[in-house]
Backbone as numpy.savetxt, mean C-alpha at the origin, in Angstrom:
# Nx Ny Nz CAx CAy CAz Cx Cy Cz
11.36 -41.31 24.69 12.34 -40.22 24.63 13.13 -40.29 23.33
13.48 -41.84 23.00 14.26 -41.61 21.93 13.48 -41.44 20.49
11.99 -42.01 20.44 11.42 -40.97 19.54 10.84 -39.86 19.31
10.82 -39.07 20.23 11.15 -37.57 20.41 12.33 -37.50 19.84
13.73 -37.31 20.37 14.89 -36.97 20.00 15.00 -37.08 18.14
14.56 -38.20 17.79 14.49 -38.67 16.51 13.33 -37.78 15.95
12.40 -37.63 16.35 11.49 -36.65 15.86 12.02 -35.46 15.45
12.40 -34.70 16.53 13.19 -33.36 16.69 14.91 -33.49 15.86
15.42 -34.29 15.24 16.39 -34.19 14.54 15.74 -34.58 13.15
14.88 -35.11 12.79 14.40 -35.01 11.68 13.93 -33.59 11.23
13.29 -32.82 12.22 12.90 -31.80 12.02 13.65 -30.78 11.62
14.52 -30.67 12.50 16.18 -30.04 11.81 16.97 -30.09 10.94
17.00 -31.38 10.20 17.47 -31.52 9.10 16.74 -31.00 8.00
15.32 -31.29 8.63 14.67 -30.73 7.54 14.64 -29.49 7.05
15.02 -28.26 8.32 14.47 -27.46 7.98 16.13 -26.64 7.59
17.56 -27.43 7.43 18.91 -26.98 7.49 18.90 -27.47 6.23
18.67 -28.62 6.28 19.51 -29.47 4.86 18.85 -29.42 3.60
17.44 -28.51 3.49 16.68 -28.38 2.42 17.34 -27.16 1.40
17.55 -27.83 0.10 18.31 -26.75 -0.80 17.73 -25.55 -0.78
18.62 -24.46 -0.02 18.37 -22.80 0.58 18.37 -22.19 -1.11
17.54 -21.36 -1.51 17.65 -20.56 -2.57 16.95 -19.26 -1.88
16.67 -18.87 -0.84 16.29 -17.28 -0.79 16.83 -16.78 0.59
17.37 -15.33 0.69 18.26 -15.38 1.26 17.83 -14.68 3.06
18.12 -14.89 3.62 17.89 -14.54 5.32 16.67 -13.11 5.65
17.10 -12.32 4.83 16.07 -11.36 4.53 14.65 -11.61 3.95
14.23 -12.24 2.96 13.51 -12.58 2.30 12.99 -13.22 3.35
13.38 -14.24 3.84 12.95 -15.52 5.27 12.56 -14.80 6.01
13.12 -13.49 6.44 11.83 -13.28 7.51 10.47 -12.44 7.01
11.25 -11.48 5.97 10.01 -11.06 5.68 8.91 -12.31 5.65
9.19 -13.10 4.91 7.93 -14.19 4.67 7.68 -14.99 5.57
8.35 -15.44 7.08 7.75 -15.71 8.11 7.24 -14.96 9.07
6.96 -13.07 8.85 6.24 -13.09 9.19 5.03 -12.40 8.46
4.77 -12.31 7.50 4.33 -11.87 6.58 3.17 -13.28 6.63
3.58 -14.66 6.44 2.52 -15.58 6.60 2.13 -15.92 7.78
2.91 -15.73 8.82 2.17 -15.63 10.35 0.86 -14.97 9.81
1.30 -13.36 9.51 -0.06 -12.81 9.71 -1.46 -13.26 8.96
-0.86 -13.52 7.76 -1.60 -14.42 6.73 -2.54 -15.18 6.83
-1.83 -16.29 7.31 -2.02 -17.39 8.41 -3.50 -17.06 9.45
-3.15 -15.79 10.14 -3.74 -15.79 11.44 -5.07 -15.38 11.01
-5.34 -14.29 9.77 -6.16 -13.68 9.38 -6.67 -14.59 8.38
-6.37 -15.62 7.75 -7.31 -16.31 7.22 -8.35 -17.72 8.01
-7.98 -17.54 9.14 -8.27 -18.40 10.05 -9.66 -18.03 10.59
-9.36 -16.50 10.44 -10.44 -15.78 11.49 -11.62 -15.70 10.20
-11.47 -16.13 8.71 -12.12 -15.49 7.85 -13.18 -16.60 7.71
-14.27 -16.61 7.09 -15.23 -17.72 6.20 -14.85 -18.38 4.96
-15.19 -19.09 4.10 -15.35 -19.75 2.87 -14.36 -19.82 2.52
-14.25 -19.85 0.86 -12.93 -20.26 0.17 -11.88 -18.96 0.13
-11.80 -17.49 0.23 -11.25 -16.69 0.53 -10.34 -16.78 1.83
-10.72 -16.98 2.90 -10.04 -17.84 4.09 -9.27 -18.42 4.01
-9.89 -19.56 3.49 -9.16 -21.03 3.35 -7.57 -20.48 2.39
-7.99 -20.29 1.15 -6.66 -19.71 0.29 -5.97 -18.55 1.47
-6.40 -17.75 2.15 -5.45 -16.97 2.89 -4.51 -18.03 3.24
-5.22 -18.80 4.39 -4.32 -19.50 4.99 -3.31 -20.48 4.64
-3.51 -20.95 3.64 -2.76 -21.90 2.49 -1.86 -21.21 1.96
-2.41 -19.53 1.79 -0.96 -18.83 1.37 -0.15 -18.47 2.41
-0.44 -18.02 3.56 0.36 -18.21 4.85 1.16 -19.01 5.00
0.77 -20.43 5.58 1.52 -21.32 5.69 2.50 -22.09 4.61
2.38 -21.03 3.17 3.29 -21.70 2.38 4.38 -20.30 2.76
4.11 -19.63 2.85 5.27 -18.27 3.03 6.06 -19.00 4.54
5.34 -19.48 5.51 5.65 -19.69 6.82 6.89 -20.62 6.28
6.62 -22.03 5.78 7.26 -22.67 5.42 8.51 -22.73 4.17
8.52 -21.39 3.76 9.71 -20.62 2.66 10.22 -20.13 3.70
9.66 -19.25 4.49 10.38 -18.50 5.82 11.56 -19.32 6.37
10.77 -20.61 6.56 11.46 -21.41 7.94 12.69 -22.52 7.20
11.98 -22.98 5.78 13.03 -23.84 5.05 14.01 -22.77 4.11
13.81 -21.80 3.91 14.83 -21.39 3.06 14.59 -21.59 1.70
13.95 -22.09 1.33 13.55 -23.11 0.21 12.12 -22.25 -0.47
12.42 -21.69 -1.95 10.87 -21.39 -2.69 10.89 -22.45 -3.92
9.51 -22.98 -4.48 10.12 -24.10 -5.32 9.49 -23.08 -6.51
8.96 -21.47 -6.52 9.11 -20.94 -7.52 10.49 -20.31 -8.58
11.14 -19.91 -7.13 12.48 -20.08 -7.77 13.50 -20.89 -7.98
13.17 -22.06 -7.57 13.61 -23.69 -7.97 12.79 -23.65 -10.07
12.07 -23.02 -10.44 11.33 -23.07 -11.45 12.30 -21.86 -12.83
12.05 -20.80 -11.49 12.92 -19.88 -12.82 14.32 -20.09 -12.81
15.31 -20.77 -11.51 16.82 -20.86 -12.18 16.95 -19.32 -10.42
16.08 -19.18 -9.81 16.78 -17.91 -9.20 17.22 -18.26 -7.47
18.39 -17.45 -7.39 19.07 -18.32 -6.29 19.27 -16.84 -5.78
18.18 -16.33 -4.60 19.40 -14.90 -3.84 20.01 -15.15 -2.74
20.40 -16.09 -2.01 21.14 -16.16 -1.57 22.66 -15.71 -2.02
22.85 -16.42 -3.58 24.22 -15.84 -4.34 24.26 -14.95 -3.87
22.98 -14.06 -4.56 23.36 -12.35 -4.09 23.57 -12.17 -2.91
23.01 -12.35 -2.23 23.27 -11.99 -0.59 24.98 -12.28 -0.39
25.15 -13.49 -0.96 27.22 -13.95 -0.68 27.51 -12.64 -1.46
27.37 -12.35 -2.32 28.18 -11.51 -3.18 27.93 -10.20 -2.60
26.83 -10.07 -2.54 26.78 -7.92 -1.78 25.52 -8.23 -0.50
26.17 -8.08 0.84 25.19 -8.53 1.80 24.38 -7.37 1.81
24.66 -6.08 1.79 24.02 -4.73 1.54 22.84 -4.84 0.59
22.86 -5.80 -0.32 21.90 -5.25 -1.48 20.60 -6.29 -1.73
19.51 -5.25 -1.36 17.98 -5.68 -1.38 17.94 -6.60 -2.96
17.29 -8.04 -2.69 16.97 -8.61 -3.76 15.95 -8.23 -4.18
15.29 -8.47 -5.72 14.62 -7.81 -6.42 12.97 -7.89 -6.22
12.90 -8.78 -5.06 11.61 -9.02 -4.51 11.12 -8.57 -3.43
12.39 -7.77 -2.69 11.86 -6.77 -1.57 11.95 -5.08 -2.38
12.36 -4.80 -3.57 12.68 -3.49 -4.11 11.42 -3.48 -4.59
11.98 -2.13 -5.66 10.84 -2.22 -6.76 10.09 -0.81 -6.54
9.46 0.03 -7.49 8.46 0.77 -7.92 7.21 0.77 -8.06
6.33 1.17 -7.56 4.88 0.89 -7.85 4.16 1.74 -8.50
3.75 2.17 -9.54 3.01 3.14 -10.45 1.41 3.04 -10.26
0.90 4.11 -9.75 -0.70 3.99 -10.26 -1.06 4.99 -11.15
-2.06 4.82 -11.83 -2.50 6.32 -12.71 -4.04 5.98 -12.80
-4.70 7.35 -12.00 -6.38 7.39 -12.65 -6.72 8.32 -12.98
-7.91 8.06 -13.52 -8.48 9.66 -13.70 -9.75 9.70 -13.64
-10.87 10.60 -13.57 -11.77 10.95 -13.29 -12.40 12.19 -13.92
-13.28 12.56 -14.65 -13.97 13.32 -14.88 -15.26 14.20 -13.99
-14.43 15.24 -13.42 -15.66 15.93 -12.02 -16.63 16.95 -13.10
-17.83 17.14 -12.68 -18.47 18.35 -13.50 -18.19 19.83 -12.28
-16.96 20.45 -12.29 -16.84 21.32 -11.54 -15.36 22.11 -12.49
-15.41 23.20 -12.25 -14.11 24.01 -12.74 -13.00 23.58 -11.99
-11.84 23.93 -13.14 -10.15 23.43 -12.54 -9.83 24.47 -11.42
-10.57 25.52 -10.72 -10.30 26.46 -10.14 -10.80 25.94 -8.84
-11.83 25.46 -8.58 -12.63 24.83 -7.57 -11.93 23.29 -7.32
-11.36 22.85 -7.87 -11.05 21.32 -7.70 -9.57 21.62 -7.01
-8.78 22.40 -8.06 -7.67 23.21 -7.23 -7.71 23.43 -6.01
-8.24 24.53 -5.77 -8.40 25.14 -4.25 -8.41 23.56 -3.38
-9.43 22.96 -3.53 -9.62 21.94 -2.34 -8.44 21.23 -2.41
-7.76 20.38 -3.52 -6.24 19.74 -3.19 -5.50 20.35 -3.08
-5.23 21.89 -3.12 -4.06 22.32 -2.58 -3.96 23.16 -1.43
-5.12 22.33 -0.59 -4.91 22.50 1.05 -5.08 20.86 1.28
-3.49 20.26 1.36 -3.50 18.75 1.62 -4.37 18.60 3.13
-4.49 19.33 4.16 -5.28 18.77 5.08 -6.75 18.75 4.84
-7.02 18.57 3.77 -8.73 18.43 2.87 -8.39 17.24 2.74
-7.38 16.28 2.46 -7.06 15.24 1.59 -7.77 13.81 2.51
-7.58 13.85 3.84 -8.34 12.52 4.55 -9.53 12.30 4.42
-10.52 13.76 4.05 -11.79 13.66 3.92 -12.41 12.70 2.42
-11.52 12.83 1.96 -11.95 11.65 0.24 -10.47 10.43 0.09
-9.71 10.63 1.45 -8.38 9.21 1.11 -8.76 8.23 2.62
-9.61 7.56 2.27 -9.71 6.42 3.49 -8.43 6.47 4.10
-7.13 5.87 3.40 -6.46 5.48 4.00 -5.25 6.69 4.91
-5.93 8.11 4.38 -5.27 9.04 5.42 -5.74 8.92 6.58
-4.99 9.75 7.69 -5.76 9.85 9.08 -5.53 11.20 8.94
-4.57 12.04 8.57 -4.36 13.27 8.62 -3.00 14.01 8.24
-3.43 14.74 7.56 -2.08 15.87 6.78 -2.15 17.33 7.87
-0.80 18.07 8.18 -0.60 19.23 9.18 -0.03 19.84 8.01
-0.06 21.21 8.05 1.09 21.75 7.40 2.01 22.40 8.76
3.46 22.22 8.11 4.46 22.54 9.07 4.94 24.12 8.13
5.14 24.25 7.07 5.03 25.89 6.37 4.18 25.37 4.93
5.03 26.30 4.19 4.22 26.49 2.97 4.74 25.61 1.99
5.83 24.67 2.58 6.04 23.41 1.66 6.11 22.40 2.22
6.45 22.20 3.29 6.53 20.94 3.21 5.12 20.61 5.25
4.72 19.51 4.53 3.29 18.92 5.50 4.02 17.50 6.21
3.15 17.31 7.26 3.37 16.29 7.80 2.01 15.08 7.57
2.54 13.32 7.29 0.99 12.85 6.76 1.21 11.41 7.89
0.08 11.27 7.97 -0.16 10.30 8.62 -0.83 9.22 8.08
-1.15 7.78 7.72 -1.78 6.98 7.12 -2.23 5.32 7.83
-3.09 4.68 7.62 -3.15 3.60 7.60 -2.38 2.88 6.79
-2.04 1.65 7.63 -1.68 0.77 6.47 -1.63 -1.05 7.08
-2.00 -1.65 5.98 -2.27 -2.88 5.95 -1.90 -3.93 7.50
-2.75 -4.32 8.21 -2.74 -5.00 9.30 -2.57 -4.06 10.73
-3.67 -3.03 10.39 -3.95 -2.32 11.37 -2.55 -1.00 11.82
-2.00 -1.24 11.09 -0.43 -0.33 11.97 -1.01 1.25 11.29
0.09 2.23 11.08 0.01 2.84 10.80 1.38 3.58 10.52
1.58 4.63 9.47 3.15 5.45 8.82 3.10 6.69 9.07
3.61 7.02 9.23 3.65 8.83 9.08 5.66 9.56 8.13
4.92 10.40 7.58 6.27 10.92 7.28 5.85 12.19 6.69
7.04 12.96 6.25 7.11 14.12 6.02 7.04 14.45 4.55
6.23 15.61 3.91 6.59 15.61 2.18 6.60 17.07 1.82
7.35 17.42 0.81 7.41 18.64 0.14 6.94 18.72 -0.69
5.83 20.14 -1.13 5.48 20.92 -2.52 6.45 20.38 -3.80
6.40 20.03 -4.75 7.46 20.35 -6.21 7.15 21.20 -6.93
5.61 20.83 -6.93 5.58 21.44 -8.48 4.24 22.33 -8.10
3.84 23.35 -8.28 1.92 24.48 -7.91 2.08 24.87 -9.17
1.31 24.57 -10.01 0.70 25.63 -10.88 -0.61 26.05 -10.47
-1.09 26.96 -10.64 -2.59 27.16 -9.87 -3.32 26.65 -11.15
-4.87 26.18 -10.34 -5.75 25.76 -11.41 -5.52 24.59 -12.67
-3.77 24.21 -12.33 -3.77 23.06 -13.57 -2.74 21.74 -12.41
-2.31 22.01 -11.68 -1.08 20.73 -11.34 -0.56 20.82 -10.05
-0.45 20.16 -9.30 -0.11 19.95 -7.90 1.05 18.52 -7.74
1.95 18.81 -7.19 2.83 17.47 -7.07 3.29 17.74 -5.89
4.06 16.57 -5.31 4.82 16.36 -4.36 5.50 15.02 -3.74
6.07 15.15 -2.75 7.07 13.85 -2.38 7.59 13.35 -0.91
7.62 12.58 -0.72 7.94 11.86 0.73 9.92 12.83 0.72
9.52 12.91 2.10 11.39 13.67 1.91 11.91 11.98 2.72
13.44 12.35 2.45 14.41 11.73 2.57 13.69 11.05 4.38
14.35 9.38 4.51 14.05 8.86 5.42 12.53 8.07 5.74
11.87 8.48 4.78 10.22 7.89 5.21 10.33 6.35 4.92
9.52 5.55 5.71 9.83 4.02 5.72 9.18 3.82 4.33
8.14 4.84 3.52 7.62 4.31 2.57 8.02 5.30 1.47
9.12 5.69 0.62 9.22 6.81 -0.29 7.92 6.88 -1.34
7.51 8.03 -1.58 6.29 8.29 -2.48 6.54 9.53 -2.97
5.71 9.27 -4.00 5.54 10.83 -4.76 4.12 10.73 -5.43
3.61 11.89 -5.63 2.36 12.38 -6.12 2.17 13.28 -7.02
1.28 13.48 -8.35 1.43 14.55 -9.17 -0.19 14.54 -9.14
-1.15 15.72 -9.11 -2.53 15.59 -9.69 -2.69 16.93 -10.69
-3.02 16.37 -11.46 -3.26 17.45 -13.00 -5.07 17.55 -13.15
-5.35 18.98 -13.28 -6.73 19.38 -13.57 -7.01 19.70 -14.93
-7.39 18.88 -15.85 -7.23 18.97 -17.36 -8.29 19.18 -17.55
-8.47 20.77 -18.89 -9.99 21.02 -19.16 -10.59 19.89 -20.53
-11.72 19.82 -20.17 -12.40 18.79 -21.28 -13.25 19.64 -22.26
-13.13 18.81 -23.50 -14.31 19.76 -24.47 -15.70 19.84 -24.00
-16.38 19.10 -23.27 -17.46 19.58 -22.58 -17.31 19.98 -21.69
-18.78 19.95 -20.48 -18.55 20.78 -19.30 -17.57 19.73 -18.55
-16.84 20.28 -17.22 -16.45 19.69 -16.14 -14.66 19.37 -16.19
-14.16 18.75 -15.72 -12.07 18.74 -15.43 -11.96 17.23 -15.50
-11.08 17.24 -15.91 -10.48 15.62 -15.72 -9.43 15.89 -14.61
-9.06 14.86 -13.68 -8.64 14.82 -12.40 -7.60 13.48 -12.79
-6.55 13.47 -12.87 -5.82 12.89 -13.40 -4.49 12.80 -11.51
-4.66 11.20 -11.12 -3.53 11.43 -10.00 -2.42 10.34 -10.74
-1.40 10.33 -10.35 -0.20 9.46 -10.31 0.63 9.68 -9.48
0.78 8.14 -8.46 1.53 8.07 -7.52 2.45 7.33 -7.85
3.49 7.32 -7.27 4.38 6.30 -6.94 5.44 5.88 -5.80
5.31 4.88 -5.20 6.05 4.38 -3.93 6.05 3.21 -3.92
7.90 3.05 -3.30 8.14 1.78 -2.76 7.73 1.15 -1.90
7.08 0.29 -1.93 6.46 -0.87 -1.19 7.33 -1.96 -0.36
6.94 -1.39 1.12 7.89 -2.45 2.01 7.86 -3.86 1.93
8.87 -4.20 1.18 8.82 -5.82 0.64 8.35 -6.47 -0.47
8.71 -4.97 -1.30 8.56 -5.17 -2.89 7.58 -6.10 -3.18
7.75 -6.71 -4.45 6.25 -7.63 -4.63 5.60 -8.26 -3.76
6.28 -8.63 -2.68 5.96 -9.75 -1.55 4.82 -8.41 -0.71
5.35 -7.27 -0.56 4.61 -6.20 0.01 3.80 -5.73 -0.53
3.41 -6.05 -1.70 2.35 -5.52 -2.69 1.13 -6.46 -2.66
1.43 -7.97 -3.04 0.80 -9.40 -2.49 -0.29 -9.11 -1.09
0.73 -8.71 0.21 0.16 -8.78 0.89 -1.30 -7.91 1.21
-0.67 -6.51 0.57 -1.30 -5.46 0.54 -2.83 -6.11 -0.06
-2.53 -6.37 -1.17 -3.65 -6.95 -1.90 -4.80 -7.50 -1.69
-3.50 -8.60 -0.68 -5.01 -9.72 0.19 -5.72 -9.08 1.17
-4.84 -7.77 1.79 -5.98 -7.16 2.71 -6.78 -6.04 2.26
-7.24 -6.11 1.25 -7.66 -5.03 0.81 -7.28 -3.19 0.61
-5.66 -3.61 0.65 -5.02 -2.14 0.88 -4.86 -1.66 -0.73
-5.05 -3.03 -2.10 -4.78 -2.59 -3.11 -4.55 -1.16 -3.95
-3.40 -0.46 -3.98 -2.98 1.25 -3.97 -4.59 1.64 -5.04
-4.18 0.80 -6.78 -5.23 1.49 -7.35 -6.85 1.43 -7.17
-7.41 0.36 -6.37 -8.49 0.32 -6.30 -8.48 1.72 -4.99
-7.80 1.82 -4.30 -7.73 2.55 -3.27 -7.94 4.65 -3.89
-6.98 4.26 -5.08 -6.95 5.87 -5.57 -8.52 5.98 -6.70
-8.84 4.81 -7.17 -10.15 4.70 -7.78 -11.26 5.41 -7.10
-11.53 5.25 -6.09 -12.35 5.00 -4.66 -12.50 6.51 -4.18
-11.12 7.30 -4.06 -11.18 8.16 -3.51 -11.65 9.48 -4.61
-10.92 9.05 -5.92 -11.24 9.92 -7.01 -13.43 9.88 -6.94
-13.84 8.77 -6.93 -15.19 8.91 -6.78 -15.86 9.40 -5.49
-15.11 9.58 -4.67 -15.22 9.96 -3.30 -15.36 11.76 -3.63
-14.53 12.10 -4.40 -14.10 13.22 -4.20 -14.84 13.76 -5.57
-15.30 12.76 -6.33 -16.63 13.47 -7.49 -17.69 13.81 -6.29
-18.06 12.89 -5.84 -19.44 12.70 -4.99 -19.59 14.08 -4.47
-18.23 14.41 -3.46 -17.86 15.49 -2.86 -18.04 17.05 -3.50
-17.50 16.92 -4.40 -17.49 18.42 -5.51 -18.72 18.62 -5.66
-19.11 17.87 -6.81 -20.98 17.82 -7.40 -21.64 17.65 -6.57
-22.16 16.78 -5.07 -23.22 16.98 -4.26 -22.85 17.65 -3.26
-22.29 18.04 -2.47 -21.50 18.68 -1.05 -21.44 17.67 -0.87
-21.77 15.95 -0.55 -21.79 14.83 0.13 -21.18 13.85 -0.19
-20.31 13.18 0.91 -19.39 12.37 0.50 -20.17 10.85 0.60
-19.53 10.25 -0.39 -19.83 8.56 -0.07 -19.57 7.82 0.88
-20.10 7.01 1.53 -19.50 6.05 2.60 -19.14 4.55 1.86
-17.55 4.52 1.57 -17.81 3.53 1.86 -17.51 2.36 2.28
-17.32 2.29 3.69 -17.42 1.24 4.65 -18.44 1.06 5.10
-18.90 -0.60 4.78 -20.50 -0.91 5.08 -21.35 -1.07 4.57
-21.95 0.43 4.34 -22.92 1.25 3.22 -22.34 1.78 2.21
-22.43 1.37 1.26 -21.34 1.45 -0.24 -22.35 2.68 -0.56
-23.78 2.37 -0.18 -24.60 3.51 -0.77 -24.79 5.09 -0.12
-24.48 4.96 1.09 -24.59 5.66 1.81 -24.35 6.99 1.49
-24.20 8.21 2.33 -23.66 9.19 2.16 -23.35 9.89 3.59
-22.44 10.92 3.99 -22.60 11.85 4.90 -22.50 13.42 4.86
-22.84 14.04 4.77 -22.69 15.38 4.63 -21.14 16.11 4.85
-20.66 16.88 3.61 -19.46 17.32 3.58 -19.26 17.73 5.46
-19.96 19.07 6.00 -19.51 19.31 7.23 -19.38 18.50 8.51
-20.11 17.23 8.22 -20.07 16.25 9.04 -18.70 15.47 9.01
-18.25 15.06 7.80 -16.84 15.04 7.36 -15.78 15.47 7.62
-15.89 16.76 7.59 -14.53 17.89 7.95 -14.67 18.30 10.01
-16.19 17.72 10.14 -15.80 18.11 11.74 -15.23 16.24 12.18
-15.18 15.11 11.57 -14.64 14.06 12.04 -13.13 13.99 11.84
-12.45 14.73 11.05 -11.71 14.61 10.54 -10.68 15.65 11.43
-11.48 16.83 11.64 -10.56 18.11 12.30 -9.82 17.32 13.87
């Protein structure tokens, strides 16, 4: 009994008396952020696995001690911040995320138009949509996947229509994930449009939410890469790419739009 007791107060000290540099917020994000980590590299094969889980259980153990020895490295202490403004997100749950691609379709800016500016076309070439409604003529309702099976939904408004050259828009006020979107149809000196998207949204748990994203394959730009070729495939053959699985695959546009409806 009494080395139990002694067990279990070692443990406590350990996990109280270890110099705290990140602050109560941060701790949970990252205990549970490496739970999941953790759980999903367990379930995985080879050395990809193995590093999941190693990165898990080091987040588990920042979670639980308070303690990062990266910011033992740069001099950074948020806890301070947290004493000084308990209100205000440290700089590792904030933050901006920028993507920009582009794509060259062999189809007119008139035809590429039309299809993105009926956003409920948009799940058929964005994996990670499930589905866009329109509620009027500006503002839609979207629904999405996102990293560890869950899923977001929120609301966005029109900004900017030019016909045939530019389409934008934006998460309205309240969405757990703020975003915005611009896609420009730029003519090229040969045949065909350049397809130009740029997004940007805050990421729940700033870099730490970007990290995670990463390891599960939610990475934003490989994600807008993917769909831009999704949506060549689409224009120029009627047929979209598959690709989950069969990278080579294909399915027929109407087969598409009736899974999707």
């Amino acid at each position: 009994m009494r080395h139990t007791e002694t067990h279990e107060n070692s443990l406590t000290t350990f996990l109280t008396d270890t110099n705290q540099n990140v602050n109560p917020v941060e701790r949970a994000v990252s205990s549970i952020a490496g739970g999941a980590l953790l759980a999903y590299g367990l379930k995985q094969r080879g050395i990809g696995g193995a590093l999941l889980s190693i990165l898990g259980g080091g987040m588990l153990l920042r979670g639980a001690t308070g303690h990062c020895h990266v910011y033992d490295a740069l001099g950074v202490d948020t806890t301070e911040t947290e004493r000084r403004s308990p209100f205000r997100k440290s700089s590792l749950l904030t933050g901006k995320v920028h993507v920009t691609k582009a794509m060259t379709i062999n189809k007119s800016q008139a035809e590429l138009y039309e299809f993105w500016r009926n956003f409920e076309n948009l799940p058929i070439i964005m994996r990670h949509l499930e589905s866009v409604s329109k509620t009027d003529e500006k503002i839609s309702h979207w629904r999405a996947k996102a990293p560890l099976g869950q899923t977001v939904e929120w609301d966005a408004e029109l900004t900017s229509d030019v016909p045939n050259e530019k389409i934008g828009w934006r998460s309205l006020e309240g969405a757990f994930i703020p975003n915005s979107g611009v896609v420009e149809f730029l003519p090229t000196i040969e045949r065909g449009t350049e397809v130009k998207v740029t997004l940007t949204y805050e990421a729940p748990g700033g870099k730490l939410g970007e990290w995670i994203a990463w390891a599960f394959g939610e990475e934003p730009s490989i994600q807008v890469a993917q769909d831009l070729r999704r949506f060549k495939s689409l224009m120029e053959t009627g047929l979209i790419m598959k690709v989950e699985g069969q990278p080579s695959g294909r399915e027929p546009l109407e087969k598409a739009m009736t899974a999707k409806a």
